[in-house]
C-alpha positions as CSV (number, residue, x, y, z in Angstrom):
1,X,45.3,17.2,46.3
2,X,42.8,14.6,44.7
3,X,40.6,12.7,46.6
4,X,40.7,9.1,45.7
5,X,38.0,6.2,46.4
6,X,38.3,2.5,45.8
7,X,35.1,0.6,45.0
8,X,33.8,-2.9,43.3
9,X,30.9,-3.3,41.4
10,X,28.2,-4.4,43.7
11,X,26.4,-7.3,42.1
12,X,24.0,-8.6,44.7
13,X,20.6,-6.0,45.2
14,X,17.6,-6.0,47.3
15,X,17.2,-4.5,51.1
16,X,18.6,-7.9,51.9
17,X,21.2,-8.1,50.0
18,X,21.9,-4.5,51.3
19,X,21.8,-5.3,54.9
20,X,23.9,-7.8,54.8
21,X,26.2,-5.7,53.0
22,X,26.6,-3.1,55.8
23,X,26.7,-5.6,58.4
24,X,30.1,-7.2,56.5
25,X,31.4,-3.6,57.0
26,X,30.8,-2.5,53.6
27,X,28.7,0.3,52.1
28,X,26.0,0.5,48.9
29,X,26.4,3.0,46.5
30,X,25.8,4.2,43.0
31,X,27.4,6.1,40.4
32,X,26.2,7.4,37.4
33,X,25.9,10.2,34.9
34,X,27.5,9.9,31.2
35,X,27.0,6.4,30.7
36,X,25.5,3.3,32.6
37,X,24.8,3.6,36.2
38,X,26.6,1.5,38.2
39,X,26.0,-0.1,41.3
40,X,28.6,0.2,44.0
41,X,30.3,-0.8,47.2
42,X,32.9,0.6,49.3
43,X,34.7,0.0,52.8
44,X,32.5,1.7,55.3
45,X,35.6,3.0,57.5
46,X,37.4,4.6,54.8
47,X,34.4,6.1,53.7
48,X,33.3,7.3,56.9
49,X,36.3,9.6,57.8
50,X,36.3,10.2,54.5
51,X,32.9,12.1,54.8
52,X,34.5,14.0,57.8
53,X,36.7,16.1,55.8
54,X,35.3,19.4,53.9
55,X,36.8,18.6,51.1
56,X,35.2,15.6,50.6
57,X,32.1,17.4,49.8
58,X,33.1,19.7,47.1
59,X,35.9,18.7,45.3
60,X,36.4,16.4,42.1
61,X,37.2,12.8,43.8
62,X,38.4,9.9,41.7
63,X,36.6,6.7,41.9
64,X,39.0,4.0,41.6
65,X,36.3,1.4,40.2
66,X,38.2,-2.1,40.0
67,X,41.0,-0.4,38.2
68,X,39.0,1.9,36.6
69,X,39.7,5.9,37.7
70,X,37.2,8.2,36.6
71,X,36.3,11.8,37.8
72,X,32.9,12.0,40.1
73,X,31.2,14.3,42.7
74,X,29.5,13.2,46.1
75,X,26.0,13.6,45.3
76,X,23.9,12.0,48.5
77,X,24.4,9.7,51.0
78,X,22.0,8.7,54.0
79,X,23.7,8.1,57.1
80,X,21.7,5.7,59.8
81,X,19.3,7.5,62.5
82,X,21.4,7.1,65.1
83,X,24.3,5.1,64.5
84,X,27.3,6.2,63.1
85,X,26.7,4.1,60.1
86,X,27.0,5.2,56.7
87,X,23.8,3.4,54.6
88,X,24.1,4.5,51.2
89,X,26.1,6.6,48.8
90,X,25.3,8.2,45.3
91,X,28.2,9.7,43.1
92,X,28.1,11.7,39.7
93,X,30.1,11.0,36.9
94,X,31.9,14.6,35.6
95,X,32.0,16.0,32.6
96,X,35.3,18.1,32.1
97,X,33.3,20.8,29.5
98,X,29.5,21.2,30.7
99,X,29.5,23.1,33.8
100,X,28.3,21.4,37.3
101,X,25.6,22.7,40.0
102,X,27.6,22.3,43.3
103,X,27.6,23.5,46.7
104,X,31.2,25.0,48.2
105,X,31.7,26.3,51.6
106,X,31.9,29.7,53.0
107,X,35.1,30.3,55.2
108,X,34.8,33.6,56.9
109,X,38.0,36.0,57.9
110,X,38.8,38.8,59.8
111,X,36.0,38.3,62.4
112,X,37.9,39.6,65.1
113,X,38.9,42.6,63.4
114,X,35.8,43.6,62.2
115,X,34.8,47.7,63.6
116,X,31.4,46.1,64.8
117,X,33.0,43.2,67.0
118,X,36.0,45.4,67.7
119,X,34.6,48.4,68.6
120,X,30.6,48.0,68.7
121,X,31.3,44.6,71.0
122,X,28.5,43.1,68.3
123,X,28.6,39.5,67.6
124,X,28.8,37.9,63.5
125,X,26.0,35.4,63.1
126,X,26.5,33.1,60.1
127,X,23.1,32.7,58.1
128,X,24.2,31.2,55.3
129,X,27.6,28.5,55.3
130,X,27.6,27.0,52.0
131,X,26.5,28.5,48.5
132,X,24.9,26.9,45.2
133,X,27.0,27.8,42.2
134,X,28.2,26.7,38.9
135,X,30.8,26.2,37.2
136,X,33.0,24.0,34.7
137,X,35.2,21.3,36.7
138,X,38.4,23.0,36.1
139,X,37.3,26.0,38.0
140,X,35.5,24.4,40.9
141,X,36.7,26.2,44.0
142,X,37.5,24.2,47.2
143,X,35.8,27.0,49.6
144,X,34.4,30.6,49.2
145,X,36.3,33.4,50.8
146,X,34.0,35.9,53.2
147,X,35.8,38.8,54.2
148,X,34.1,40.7,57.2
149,X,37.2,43.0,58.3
150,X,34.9,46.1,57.5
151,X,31.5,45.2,59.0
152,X,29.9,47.8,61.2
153,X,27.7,47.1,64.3
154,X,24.4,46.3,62.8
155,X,25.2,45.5,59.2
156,X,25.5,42.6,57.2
157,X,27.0,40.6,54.1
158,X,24.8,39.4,51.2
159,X,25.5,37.3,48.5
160,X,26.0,40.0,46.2
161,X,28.9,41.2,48.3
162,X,31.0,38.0,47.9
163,X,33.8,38.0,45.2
164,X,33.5,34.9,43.4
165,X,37.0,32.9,41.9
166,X,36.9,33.4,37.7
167,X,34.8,31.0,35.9
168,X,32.0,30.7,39.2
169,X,28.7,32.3,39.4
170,X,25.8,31.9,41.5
171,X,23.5,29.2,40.8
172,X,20.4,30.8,38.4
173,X,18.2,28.2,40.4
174,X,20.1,27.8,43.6
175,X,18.4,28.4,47.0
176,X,20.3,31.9,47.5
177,X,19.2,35.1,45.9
178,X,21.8,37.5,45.2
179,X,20.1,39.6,47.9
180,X,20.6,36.8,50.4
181,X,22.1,37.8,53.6
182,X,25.2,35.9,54.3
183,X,26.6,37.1,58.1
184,X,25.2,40.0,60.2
185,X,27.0,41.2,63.0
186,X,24.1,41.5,65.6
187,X,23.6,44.2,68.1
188,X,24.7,43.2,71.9
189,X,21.4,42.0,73.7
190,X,22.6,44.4,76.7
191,X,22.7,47.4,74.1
192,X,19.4,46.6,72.3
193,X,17.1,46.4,75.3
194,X,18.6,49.9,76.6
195,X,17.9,50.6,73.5
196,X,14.4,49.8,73.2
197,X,13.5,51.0,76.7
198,X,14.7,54.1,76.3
199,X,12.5,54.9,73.3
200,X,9.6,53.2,75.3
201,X,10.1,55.8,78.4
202,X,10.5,58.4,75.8
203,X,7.2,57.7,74.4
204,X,5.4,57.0,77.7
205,X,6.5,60.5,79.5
206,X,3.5,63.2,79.5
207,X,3.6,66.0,77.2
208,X,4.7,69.2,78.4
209,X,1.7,71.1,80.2
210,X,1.1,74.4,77.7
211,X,1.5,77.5,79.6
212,X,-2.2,79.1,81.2
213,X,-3.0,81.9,79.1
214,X,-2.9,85.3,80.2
215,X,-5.8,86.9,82.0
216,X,-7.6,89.4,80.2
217,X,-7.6,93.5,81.3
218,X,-9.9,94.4,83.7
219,X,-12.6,96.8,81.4
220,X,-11.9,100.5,81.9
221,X,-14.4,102.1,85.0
222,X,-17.0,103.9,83.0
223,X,-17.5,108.0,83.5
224,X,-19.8,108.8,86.2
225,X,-23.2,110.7,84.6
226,X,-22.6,114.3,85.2
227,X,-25.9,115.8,86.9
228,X,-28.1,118.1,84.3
229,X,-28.1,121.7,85.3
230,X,-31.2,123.1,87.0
C-alpha cells in the first residue's frame, strides 16, 4: 500500500515566515534530488500520525505536490524539544534505476521459542533495530526478518547471519559491520553471579596440604669392638 502526502509549494521563507507557518498548523519542508529543490508545506496533523507509522520511514511515499505525484523518501525531520510539534521535514526525490542508501527495520520472531529463553530462562536483548542497506526502489523491503528460534543461552545474531530479500545488501558505508551483533540472548543475572562466585570460592580455597615426608631409618647399631687377645 503506497503512502501518499499532499503538499503546496511554500513560497514565503525566513525563521519568520517559518514560525508563523507552524503556528497556522502547517509544517516547512523541502524536497529535492533529480531536479530543483523545492520548498514545501504540509498539514502538521496529517503529517504527525503519519510519522507514527513504521512504514512511514522506509517505504517509497508519493508526494502529491499541487497535482503533481512524484516518488520520494523521508529523509529528516526535526521535531520541537518538547512539544509534540513537527518543525521541519526534508524528502528525496527517487530514482527508479540508481539504487538508494536507506534504513529498514528489524522485526524479530520466534523469541519465545528460542532453546536459550525456553529452556536456559535467558532473556534476547536487541542491540541493533534498524539496518543501513541498499538497494534499487523496486526492491526496497518494508522490514527485515530476524529469526531467533534457534538461539542458545549465551549466544547471539550478527549481521552476517540475517537473510537479506533479493536485490538488498548491506550498506558498504553503513554504520553496521557484517560482524555486528544484532540480538544476544543474555545470561539470567541470578545464573551469572552463581556463576561467578563459584569460580571466586574455587580460586580463594587453600591448596591441598602435601603429605609430611616419611622419616628416615634409624642407622644400623654399629658392632661392638671385640677385645684383642692377651
Amino acid at each position: 500500500m503506497t503512502i501518499e502526502i499532499n503538499a503546496t509549494i511554500r513560497k514565503a521563507q525566513g525563521t519568520g515566515a517559518s514560525r508563523r507557518l507552524r503556528n497556522s498548523g502547517r509544517v516547512p519542508g523541502v524536497v529535492y534530488g533529480a531536479g530543483d529543490a523545492n520548498l514545501i508545506e504540509l498539514d502538521h496533523n496529517d503529517l504527525y500520525y503519519k510519522l507514527r507509522n513504521e512504514a512511514f520511514h522506509a517505504s517509497i511515499l508519493t508526494l502529491n505536490l499541487e497535482g503533481k505525484k512524484e516518488p520520494v523518501l523521508l529523509r529528516d525531520f526535526v521535531m520541537h524539544p518538547f512539544r509534540r510539534q513537527v518543525q521541519h521535514i526534508d524528502f528525496q526525490r527517487v530514482d527508479a534505476k540508481k539504487k538508494m542508501h536507506i534504513k529498514v527495520p528489524l522485526h524479530f520472531i520466534n523469541e519465545d521459542i528460542a532453546p536459550g529463553v525456553k529452556l536456559g530462562g535467558g532473556k534476547i536483548s536487541h542491540v541493533i533495530h534498524e539496518l543501513d542497506i541498499t538497494c534499487l526502489p523496486k526492491d526496497l523491503p518494508a522490514f527485515i526478518e530476524v529469526d531467533l528460534g534457534g538461539l542458545e543461552l549465551g549466544h547471539s545474531v550478527h549481521v552476517s547471519d540475517l537473510k537479506l530479500p533479493n536485490g538488498v545488501e548491506i550498506a558498504a558505508h553503513g554504520a553496521h559491520t557484517a560482524e555486528a551483533v544484532v540480538a544476544v540472548v543474555q545470561v539470567p543475572r541470578g545464573m551469572a553471579e552463581a556463576e561467578v562466585g563459584a569460580e571466586t570460592e574455587a580460586a580463594a580455597a587453600p591448596a591441598a596440604a602435601p603429605a609430611p615426608a616419611a622419616a628416615p631409618a634409624p642407622a644400623a647399631a654399629a658392632p661392638a669392638a671385640k677385645e684383642g687377645k692377651k
